[in-house]
C-alpha positions in Angstrom: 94.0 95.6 90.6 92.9 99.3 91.4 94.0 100.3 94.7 91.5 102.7 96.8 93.1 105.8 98.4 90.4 104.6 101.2 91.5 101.9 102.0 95.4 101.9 102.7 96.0 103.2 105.8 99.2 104.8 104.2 97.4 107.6 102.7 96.6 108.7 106.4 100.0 108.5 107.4 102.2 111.1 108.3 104.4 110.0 105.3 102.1 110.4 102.5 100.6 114.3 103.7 104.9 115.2 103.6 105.2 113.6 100.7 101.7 115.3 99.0 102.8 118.3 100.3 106.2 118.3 98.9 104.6 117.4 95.6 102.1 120.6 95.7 104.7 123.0 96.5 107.2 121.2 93.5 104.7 121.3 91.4 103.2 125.1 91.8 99.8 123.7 92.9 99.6 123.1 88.7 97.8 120.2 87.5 101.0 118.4 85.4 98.5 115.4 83.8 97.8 116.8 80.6 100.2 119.5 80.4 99.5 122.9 79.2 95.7 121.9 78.2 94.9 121.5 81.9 94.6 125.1 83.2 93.3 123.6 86.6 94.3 124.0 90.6 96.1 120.9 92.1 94.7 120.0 95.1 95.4 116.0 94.4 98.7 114.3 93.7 98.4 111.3 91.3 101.1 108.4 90.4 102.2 108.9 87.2 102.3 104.8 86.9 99.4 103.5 88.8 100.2 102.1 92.0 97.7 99.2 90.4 100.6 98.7 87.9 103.5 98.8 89.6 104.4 102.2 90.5 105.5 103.4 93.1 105.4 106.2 96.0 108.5 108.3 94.8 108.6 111.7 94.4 109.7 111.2 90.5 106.5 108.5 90.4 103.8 111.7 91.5 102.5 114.5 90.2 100.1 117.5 91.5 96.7 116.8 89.7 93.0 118.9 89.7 90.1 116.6 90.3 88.9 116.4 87.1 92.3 115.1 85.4 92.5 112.7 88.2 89.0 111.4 87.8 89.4 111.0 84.0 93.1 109.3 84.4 91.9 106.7 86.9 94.5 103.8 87.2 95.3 104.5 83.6 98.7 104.5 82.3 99.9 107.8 81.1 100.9 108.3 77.8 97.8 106.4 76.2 95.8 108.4 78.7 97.7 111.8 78.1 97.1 112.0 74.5 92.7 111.6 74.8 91.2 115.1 74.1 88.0 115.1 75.8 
């Protein structure tokens, strides 16, 4: 089940901009999705396990992301994910 950032009201809580914010600022406002061959500016935070497959909202559980890593990941797990070269 993919779960749309649109629809859960907790991605307009105050809980989830701390927690994005906390992630940015960890995370050097450096997309961490594919490592070193991603060269883009976070502006998104991504689950590292989908939310669809049973992650959850921890800090260790998110990562800063650029759009177009977090448009290619999807609800994708990440290690099959990580390793496409496209």
């Amino acid at each position: 089940m993919f779960v749309s950032t649109h629809r859960d009201p907790f991605y307009k809580s105050a809980e989830w901009r701390s927690l994005r914010q906390l992630v940015l600022i960890r995370d050097g406002h450096q997309c961490q999705l594919k490592g070193s061959r991603c060269t883009g500016k976070a502006t998104l935070v991504d689950h590292w396990v989908p939310r669809s497959r049973g992650g959850s909202n921890s800090l260790s559980n998110l990562r800063a992301s650029c759009k177009p890593c977090n448009t290619q990941k999807k609800d994708h797990m990440p290690l099959p994910w990580a390793t496409v070269n496209w």
